[in-house]
C-alpha positions as CSV (number, residue, x, y, z in Angstrom):
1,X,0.0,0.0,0.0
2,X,1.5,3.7,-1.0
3,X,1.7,6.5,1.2
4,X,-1.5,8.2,-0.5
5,X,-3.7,5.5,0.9
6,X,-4.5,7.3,4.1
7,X,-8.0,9.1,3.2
8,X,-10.8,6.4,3.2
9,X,-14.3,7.1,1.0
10,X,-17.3,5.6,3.1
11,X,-20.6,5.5,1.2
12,X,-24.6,4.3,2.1
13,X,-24.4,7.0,5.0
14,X,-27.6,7.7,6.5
15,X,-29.1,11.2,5.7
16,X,-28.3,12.3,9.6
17,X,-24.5,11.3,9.4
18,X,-22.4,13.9,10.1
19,X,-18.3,14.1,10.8
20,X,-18.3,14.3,14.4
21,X,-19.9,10.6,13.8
22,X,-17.6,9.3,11.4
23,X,-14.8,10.7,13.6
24,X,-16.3,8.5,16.6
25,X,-16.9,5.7,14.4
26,X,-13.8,5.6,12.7
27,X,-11.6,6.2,16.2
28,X,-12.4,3.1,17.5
29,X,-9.6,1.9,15.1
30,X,-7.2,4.5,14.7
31,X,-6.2,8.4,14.7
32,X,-9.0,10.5,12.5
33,X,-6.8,13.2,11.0
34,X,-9.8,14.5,9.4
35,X,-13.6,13.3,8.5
36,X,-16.1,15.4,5.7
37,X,-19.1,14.1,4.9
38,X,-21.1,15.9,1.9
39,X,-24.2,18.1,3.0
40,X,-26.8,19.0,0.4
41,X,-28.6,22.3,0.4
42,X,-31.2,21.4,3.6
43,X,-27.7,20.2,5.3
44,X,-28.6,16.0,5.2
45,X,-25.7,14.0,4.5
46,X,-25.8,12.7,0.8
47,X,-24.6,9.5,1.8
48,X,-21.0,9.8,1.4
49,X,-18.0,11.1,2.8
50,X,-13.8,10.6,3.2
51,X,-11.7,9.9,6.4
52,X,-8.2,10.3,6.5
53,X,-6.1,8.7,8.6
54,X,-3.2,9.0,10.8
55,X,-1.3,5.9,8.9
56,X,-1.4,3.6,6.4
57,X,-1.7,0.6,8.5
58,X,-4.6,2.5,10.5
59,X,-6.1,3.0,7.1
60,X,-6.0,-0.4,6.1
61,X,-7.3,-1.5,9.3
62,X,-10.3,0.7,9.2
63,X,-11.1,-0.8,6.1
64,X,-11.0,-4.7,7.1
65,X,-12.7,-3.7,10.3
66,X,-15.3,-1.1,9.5
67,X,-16.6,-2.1,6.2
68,X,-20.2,-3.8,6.4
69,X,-19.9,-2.1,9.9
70,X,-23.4,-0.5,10.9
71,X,-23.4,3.7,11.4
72,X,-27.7,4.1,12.2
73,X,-28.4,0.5,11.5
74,X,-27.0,1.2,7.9
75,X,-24.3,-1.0,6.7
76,X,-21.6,1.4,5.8
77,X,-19.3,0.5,2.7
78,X,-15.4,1.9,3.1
79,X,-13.2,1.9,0.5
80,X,-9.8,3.4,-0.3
81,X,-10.1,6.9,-1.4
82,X,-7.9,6.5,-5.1
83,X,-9.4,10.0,-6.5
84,X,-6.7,11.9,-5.0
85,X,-3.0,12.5,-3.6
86,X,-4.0,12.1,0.4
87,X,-5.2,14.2,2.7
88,X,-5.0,17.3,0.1
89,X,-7.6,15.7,-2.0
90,X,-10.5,16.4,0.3
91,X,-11.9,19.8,2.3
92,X,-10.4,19.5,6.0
93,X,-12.9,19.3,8.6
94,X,-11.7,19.6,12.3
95,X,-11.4,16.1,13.7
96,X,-10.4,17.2,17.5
C-alpha cells in the first residue's frame, strides 16, 4: 500500500450522518486526521463522505474492520479513497 492511501471514501451513510460521527466511528480503530461528509442544500448527509487517517496501517485496518460495519443500523461501505493525492484531496474538517 503507498503512502497516499491514508484518506478512506465511506458510502450508504444515513441522511443524519455527520463528521463528528464518522470521527467516533472511525476512532475506534485509529487516529482520525480529518472526516467530511457531503451536505446538500437542507444540510442532510448525501450518503458519502472521506476519512483520513493518521497511517497507512490504520487506514487499512479501518477498512477490514469497518466495512459492512453499521453507522444508524446502515451498513456502511469503506473503500480506499484513489481520487486523489491524500489528505490534500478532500476539504479539511476539524477532527479534534
Amino acid at each position: 500500500m503507498s503512502r497516499g492511501m491514508y484518506g478512506l471514501q465511506v458510502s450508504n451513510l444515513h441522511w443524519e450522518a455527520d463528521w463528528r460521527m464518522l470521527k467516533v466511528h472511525f476512532g475506534t480503530v485509529g487516529e482520525v486526521k480529518s472526516a467530511n461528509v457531503v451536505m446538500d442544500e437542507h444540510g442532510r448527509s448525501k450518503g458519502f463522505g472521506f476519512v483520513v487517517m493518521g497511517s497507512v496501517e490504520e487506514a487499512k485496518k479501518a477498512v477490514e474492520t469497518l466495512n459492512g460495519s453499521k453507522l444508524f443500523d446502515r451498513p456502511i461501505v469503506v473503500a480506499y479513497d484513489l481520487e486523489g493525492p491524500g489528505e490534500s484531496s478532500r476539504p479539511f474538517s476539524p477532527a479534534s
